[in-house]
N, C-alpha and C positions, 0 to 999 in steps of 0.2 A: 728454321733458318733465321740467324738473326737480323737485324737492322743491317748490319753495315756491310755482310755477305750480299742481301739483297740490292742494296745500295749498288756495290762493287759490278754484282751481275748487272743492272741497268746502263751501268756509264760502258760497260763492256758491250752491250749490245747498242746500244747508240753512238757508240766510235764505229763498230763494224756495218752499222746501217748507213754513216755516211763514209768510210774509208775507202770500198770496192772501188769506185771509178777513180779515185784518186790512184790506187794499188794499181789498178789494168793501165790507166794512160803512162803510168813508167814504166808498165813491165812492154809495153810494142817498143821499139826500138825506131829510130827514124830508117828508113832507108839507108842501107851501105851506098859510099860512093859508088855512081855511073849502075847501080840496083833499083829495083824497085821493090816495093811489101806489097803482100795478101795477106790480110785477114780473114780466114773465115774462121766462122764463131755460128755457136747453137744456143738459140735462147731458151726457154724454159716450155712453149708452148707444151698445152698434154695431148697430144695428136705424137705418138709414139715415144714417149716420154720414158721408156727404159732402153729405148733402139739408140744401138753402137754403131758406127761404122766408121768406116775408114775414109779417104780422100786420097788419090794417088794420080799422079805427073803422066805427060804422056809416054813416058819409057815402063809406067807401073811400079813407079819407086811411089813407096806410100810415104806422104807429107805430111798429111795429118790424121789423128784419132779424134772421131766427135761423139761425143756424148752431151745430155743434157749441159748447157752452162760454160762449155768448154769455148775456148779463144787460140785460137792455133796461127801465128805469123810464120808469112812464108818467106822467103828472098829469091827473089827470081831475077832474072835478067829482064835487063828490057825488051817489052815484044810482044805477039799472042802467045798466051798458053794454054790449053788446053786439062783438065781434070775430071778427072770418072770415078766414081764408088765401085769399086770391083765387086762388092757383092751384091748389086741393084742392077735391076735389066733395065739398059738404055737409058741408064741416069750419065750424064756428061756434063762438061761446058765449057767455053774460051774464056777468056777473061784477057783482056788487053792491058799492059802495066807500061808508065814511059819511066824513065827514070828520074830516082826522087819523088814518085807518087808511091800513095800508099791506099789499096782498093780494098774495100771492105766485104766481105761475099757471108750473107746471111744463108746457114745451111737448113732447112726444112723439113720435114715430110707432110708433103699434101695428103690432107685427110680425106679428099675430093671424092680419089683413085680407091677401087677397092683393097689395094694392097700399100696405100700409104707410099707413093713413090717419092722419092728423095729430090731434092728442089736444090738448085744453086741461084741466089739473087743479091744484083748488085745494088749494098746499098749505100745514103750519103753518109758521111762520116759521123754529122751530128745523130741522125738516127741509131745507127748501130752503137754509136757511145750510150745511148739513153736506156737499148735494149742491153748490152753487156753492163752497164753499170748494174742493174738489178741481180748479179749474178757474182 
Protein backbone atom coordinates (compact mmCIF):
# COMPACT_ATOMS: atom_id res chain seq x y z
CA UNK A 1 0.00 0.00 0.00
CA UNK A 2 1.47 3.04 -0.75
CA UNK A 3 1.87 6.51 1.09
CA UNK A 4 -0.80 8.39 -0.39
CA UNK A 5 -3.50 5.23 -0.50
CA UNK A 6 -2.76 5.11 3.22
CA UNK A 7 -2.96 8.77 3.64
CA UNK A 8 -6.31 8.82 1.62
CA UNK A 9 -7.71 5.74 3.87
CA UNK A 10 -6.93 7.82 7.28
CA UNK A 11 -8.61 11.27 6.28
CA UNK A 12 -11.51 8.67 5.11
CA UNK A 13 -11.79 7.29 8.39
CA UNK A 14 -11.46 10.36 10.36
CA UNK A 15 -14.27 12.30 8.37
CA UNK A 16 -16.59 9.31 9.08
CA UNK A 17 -15.56 9.14 12.84
CA UNK A 18 -16.64 12.67 13.11
CA UNK A 19 -19.60 12.98 10.28
CA UNK A 20 -22.39 10.17 12.05
CA UNK A 21 -23.97 12.63 14.30
CA UNK A 22 -23.80 15.46 12.09
CA UNK A 23 -25.37 12.72 9.17
CA UNK A 24 -28.33 11.49 11.88
CA UNK A 25 -29.18 15.17 13.36
CA UNK A 26 -30.38 15.91 9.45
CA UNK A 27 -31.60 12.86 8.65
CA UNK A 28 -34.68 13.21 12.00
CA UNK A 29 -36.97 15.56 10.42
CA UNK A 30 -38.52 18.34 12.79
CA UNK A 31 -41.97 17.39 13.58
CA UNK A 32 -44.81 17.85 10.81
CA UNK A 33 -47.23 20.64 11.55
CA UNK A 34 -49.93 20.01 14.59
CA UNK A 35 -47.44 16.12 14.77
CA UNK A 36 -45.26 15.04 16.83
CA UNK A 37 -41.82 12.45 16.39
CA UNK A 38 -40.58 9.03 18.07
CA UNK A 39 -37.45 8.14 18.00
CA UNK A 40 -36.58 4.93 18.76
CA UNK A 41 -33.06 3.88 18.10
CA UNK A 42 -30.69 0.65 19.21
CA UNK A 43 -27.48 1.25 20.31
CA UNK A 44 -24.66 -1.09 20.08
CA UNK A 45 -24.84 -2.74 23.52
CA UNK A 46 -23.67 -6.83 23.17
CA UNK A 47 -26.60 -8.16 25.46
CA UNK A 48 -28.39 -9.59 22.09
CA UNK A 49 -26.31 -8.03 19.56
CA UNK A 50 -27.60 -10.06 16.42
CA UNK A 51 -31.38 -9.83 17.80
CA UNK A 52 -34.03 -8.30 15.09
CA UNK A 53 -37.18 -7.23 15.78
CA UNK A 54 -39.77 -5.25 14.95
CA UNK A 55 -41.93 -2.33 16.78
CA UNK A 56 -45.57 -2.02 15.86
CA UNK A 57 -48.70 0.53 16.78
CA UNK A 58 -51.46 -0.32 18.59
CA UNK A 59 -53.55 -1.58 15.42
CA UNK A 60 -50.11 -4.07 14.78
CA UNK A 61 -49.06 -1.94 11.80
CA UNK A 62 -45.31 -2.49 12.26
CA UNK A 63 -43.40 1.03 12.46
CA UNK A 64 -40.27 0.08 12.97
CA UNK A 65 -37.34 -2.64 12.28
CA UNK A 66 -34.51 -2.68 15.01
CA UNK A 67 -31.48 -4.02 14.83
CA UNK A 68 -27.99 -3.32 16.21
CA UNK A 69 -27.37 0.77 15.50
CA UNK A 70 -30.65 1.29 13.71
CA UNK A 71 -32.68 4.97 14.40
CA UNK A 72 -36.24 4.66 13.21
CA UNK A 73 -38.58 8.22 13.37
CA UNK A 74 -41.95 7.89 13.71
CA UNK A 75 -44.82 10.69 13.13
CA UNK A 76 -47.57 10.39 15.16
CA UNK A 77 -50.38 12.49 16.21
CA UNK A 78 -50.48 14.01 19.22
CA UNK A 79 -51.42 11.97 22.35
CA UNK A 80 -50.79 8.45 24.08
CA UNK A 81 -49.52 5.85 22.23
CA UNK A 82 -48.98 2.72 22.75
CA UNK A 83 -46.20 -0.07 21.09
CA UNK A 84 -45.38 -3.73 21.36
CA UNK A 85 -42.78 -6.06 19.74
CA UNK A 86 -44.98 -8.88 18.34
CA UNK A 87 -42.56 -11.33 18.79
CA UNK A 88 -41.65 -10.67 22.68
CA UNK A 89 -44.00 -11.96 25.33
CA UNK A 90 -45.31 -8.92 27.31
CA UNK A 91 -42.88 -6.42 25.89
CA UNK A 92 -45.18 -3.15 25.37
CA UNK A 93 -45.29 0.64 26.08
CA UNK A 94 -47.09 4.25 26.03
CA UNK A 95 -45.24 6.77 25.18
CA UNK A 96 -47.01 10.42 25.35
CA UNK A 97 -46.17 12.90 22.29
CA UNK A 98 -47.65 16.68 22.36
CA UNK A 99 -47.23 18.37 19.39
CA UNK A 100 -43.93 19.60 17.92
CA UNK A 101 -42.13 17.38 20.57
CA UNK A 102 -39.81 15.01 19.50
CA UNK A 103 -39.35 11.73 22.25
CA UNK A 104 -36.52 9.63 22.02
CA UNK A 105 -37.21 5.85 23.12
CA UNK A 106 -34.01 3.81 23.58
CA UNK A 107 -34.70 0.18 22.56
CA UNK A 108 -32.89 -2.74 24.66
CA UNK A 109 -32.69 -6.10 25.80
CA UNK A 110 -32.24 -6.60 29.44
CA UNK A 111 -29.64 -9.11 29.92
CA UNK A 112 -31.09 -9.41 33.66
CA UNK A 113 -34.13 -11.83 32.35
CA UNK A 114 -33.12 -15.16 31.40
CA UNK A 115 -34.46 -14.75 28.09
CA UNK A 116 -33.04 -11.13 27.39
CA UNK A 117 -36.49 -9.35 27.37
CA UNK A 118 -36.85 -6.36 25.09
CA UNK A 119 -37.03 -2.89 27.09
CA UNK A 120 -38.59 0.34 25.82
CA UNK A 121 -36.88 3.67 27.63
CA UNK A 122 -37.47 7.16 27.39
CA UNK A 123 -34.66 8.98 27.07
CA UNK A 124 -33.20 12.89 27.00
CA UNK A 125 -32.47 14.10 23.72
CA UNK A 126 -28.91 15.01 24.62
CA UNK A 127 -28.18 11.50 25.74
CA UNK A 128 -29.66 9.45 22.87
CA UNK A 129 -27.76 12.07 20.51
CA UNK A 130 -24.27 10.89 22.29
CA UNK A 131 -25.44 7.05 22.15
CA UNK A 132 -26.73 7.30 18.13
CA UNK A 133 -23.79 9.34 17.26
CA UNK A 134 -21.46 6.39 17.90
CA UNK A 135 -23.27 4.58 15.37
Amino acid sequence: MTKFTRRGLLAVSAAAAILPATAFAASVPAPAAGKGLIVFYRGGSAAGNAARFDIADANGNVVAHMQRGAVQPVSVSPGTHEFSVPDANNTSGVIEVAAGQTVFVECYLDAATFAGKLQFRIQPEAKAMKTISKY
